[in-house]
N, C-alpha and C positions, 0 to 999 in steps of 0.2 A: 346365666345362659339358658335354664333349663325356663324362665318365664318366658321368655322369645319360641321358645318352642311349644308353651301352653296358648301363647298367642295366633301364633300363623296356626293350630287344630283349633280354636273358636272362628277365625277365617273360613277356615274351607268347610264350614258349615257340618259338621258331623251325624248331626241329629239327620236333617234329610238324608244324608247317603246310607244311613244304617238303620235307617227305619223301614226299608222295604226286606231286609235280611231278618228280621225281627218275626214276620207271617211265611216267613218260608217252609214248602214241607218237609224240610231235614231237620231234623230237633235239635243238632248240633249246632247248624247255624242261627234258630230261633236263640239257642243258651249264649253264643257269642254276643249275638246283637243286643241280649238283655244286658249283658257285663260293659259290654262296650256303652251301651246308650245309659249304663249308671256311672260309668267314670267321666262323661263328660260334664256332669254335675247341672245340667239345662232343663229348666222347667219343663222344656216343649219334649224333655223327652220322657217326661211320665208316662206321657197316654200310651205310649207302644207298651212301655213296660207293663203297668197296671195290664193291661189287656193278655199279656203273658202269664197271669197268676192263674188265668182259667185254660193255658194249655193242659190239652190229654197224657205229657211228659213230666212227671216227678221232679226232675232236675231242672227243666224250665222253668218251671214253678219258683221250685226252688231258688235257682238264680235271680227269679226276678224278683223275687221277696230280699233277697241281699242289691239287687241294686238299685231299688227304692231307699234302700239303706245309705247306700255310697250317692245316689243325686240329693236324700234330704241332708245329708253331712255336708254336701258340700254349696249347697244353696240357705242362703243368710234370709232367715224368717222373722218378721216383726218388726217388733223396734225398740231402741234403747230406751233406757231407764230415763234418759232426759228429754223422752220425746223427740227426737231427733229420729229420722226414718235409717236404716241400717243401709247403709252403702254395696253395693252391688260385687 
């Protein structure tokens, strides 16, 4: 049940709607959008994050230093030991 609900949040496209919350000037909501744009696990959503690490906010920083952590955990890099490219 709960993959049908990881499904239809890759649908609604997540990265574009929480990537403009990410250069907001409340630092709370730059920390959200950093956590939020690391659990979707989407390449496209590095660039906001990265760009976060040189916020003037300690805990932005911070956060986004952990959710570079949680999108590279959750994106499959390289390739198998039989040459075979890793599945998506």
């Amino acid at each position: 049940m709960w993959l049908c609900g990881i499904t239809k949040l890759h649908k609604a496209n997540p990265v574009r709607r929480i990537t403009s919350d990410a250069t907001s000037w409340v630092a709370t909501h730059r920390q959200i959008a950093v956590l939020a744009l690391g659990d979707t696990a989407n390449t496209a959503a590095l660039p906001p994050i990265i760009d976060r690490l040189h916020d003037h906010r300690w805990w932005v920083r911070t956060q986004a230093a952990a959710a570079i952590r949680l999108a590279r955990a959750g994106v499959r890099i390289g390739r198998r030991r039989t040459g075979a490219p890793v599945p998506p």
